[in-house]
C-alpha positions as a printed NumPy array, in Angstrom:
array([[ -7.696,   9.739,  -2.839],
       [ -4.721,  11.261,  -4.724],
       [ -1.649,  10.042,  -2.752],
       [  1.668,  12.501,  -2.466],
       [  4.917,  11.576,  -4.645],
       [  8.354,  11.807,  -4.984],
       [ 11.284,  10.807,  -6.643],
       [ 15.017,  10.456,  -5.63 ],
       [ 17.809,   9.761,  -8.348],
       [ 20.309,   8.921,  -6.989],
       [ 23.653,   9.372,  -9.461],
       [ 26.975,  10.694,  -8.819],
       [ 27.071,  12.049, -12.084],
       [ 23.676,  13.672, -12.296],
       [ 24.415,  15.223,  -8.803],
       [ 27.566,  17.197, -10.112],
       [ 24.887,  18.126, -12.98 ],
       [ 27.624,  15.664, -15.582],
       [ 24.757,  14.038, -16.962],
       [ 21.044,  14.939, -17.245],
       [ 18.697,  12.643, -15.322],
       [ 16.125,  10.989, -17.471],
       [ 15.066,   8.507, -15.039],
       [ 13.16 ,  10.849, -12.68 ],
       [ 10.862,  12.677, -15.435],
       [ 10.395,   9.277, -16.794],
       [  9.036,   8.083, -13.166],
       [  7.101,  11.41 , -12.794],
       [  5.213,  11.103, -16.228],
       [  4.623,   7.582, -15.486],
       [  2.975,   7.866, -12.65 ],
       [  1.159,  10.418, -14.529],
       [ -2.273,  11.969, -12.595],
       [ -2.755,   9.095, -10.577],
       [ -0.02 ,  10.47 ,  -8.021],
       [  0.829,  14.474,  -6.791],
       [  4.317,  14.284,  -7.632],
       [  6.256,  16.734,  -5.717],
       [ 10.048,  16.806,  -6.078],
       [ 12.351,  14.785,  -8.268],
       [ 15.421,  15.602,  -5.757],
       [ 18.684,  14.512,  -7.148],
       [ 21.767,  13.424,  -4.778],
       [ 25.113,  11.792,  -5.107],
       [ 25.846,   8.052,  -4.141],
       [ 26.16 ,   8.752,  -0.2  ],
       [ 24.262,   6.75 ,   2.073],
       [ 23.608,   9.339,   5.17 ],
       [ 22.642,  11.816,   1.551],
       [ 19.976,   9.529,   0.358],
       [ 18.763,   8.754,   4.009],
       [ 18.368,  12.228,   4.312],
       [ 15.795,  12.929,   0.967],
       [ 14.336,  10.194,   1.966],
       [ 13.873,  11.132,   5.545],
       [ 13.381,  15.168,   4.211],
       [ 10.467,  14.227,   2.304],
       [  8.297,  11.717,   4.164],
       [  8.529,  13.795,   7.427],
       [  8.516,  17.319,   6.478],
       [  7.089,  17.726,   2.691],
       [  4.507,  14.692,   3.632],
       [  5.072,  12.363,   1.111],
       [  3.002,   9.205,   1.062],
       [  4.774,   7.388,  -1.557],
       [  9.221,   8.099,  -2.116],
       [ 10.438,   6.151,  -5.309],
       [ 14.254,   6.176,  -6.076],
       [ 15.979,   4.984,  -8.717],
       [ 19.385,   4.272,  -8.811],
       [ 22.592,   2.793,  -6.817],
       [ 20.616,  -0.768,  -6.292],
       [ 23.203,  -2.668,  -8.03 ],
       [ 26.327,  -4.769,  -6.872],
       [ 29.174,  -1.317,  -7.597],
       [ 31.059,  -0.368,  -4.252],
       [ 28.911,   2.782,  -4.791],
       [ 25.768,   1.082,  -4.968],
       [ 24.163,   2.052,  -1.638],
       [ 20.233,   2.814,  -1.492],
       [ 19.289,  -0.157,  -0.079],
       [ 21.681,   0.627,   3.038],
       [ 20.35 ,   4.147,   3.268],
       [ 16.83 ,   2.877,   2.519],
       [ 17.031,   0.25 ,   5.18 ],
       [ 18.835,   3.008,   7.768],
       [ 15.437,   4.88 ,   7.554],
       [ 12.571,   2.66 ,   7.422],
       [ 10.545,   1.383,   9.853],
       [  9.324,  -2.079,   8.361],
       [  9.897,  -3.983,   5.196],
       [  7.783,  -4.477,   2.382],
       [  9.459,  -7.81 ,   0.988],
       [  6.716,  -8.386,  -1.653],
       [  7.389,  -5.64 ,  -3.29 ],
       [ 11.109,  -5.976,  -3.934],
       [ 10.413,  -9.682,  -4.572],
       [  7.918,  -9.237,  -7.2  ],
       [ 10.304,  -6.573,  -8.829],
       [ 13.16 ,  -9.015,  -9.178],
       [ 11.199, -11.839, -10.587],
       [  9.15 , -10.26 , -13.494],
       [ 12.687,  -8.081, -14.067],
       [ 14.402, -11.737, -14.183],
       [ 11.881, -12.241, -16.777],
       [ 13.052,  -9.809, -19.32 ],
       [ 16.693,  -9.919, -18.54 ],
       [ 18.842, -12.634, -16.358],
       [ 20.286,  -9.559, -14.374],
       [ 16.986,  -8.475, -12.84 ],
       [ 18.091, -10.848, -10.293],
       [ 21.169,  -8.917,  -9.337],
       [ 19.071,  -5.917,  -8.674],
       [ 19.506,  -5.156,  -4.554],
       [ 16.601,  -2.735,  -4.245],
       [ 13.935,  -2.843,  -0.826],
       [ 10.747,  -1.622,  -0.111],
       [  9.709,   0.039,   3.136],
       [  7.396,   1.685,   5.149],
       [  8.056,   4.93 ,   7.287],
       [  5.584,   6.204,   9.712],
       [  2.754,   5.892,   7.131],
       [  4.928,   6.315,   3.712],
       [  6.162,   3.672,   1.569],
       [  9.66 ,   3.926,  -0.194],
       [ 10.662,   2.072,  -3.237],
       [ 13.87 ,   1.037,  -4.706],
       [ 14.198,   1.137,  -8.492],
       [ 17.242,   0.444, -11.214],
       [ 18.812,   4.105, -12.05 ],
       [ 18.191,   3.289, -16.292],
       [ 14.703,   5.401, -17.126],
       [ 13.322,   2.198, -19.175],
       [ 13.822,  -0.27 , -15.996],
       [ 12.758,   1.739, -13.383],
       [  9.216,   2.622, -15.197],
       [  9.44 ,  -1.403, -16.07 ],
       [  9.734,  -2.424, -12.492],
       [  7.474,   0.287, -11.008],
       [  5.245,  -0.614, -13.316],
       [  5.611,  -3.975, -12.488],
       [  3.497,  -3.262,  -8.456],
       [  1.456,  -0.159,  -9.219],
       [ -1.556,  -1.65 ,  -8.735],
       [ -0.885,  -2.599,  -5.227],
       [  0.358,   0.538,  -4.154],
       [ -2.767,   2.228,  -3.53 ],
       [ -4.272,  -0.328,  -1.703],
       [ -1.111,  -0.806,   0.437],
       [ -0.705,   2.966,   1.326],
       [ -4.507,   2.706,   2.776],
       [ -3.727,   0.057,   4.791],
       [ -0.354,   1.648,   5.93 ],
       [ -2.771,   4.618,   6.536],
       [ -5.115,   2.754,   9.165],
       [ -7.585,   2.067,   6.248],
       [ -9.219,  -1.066,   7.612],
       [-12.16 ,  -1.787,   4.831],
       [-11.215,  -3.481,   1.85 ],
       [-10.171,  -1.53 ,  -0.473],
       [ -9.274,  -3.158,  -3.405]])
């Protein structure tokens, strides 16, 4: 099964169209023909904006998988993990854990990343550094668990690994 994608950058800058986003094509070719990427929506640094992408396009343009990148950091304006968190309705801890330690393992401030992982309805949402080079790091860091987690989100109860 081809699952549904898309990607949220979330910049202030890229929002007000100040600087081109090279994070969200990078996600988009990354994830290559495995996924259906859909949108690569941009929006500024506003909690209750990112809530609402995310919110926008699980529940109305059906998308099984939402990635963002950007705003996971430790900056006053650092806020997708609130707005993540205001919209989901269980964690995915692994996934944000395993993220932060192989990151740690390339750079000591992998561990400063505040990105979650979530589930809505039957969608999981990921939170990924805004740079294009560690976002397709750390994505690529729990791609192969994704499909197999979205199937059991799904009601999937054979093992499909």
């Amino acid at each position: 099964m081809k699952y549904k994608a898309a990607i949220i950058t979330v910049s202030d800058k890229g929002s007000k169209g100040e600087r081109v986003d090279a994070s969200g094509p990078a996600l988009k070719e990354f994830l290559g023909d495995a996924y259906d990427v859909g949108e690569i929506v941009i929006v500024p640094d506003e909690a209750p904006l990112i809530a609402g992408a995310i919110k926008r396009l699980i529940d109305n343009e059906k998308a099984d998988l939402v990635v963002t990148t950007g705003g996971t950091g430790v900056t006053k304006r650092d806020v997708t993990p609130e707005a993540t968190r205001s919209v989901i309705d269980r964690d995915l801890p692994g996934f944000a854990e395993a993220i932060r330690m192989e990151s740690y393992k390339i750079t000591p401030h992998g561990i400063i990343s505040r990105g979650i992982c979530g589930i809505r309805g039957e969608s999981m949402i990921i939170n990924l550094p805004g740079s294009p080079k560690g976002a397709v790091e750390c994505l690529g860091f729990v791609i192969d668990a994704i499909p197999h987690a979205l199937a059991k989100i799904k009601g999937d109860p054979a093992d499909c690994a």
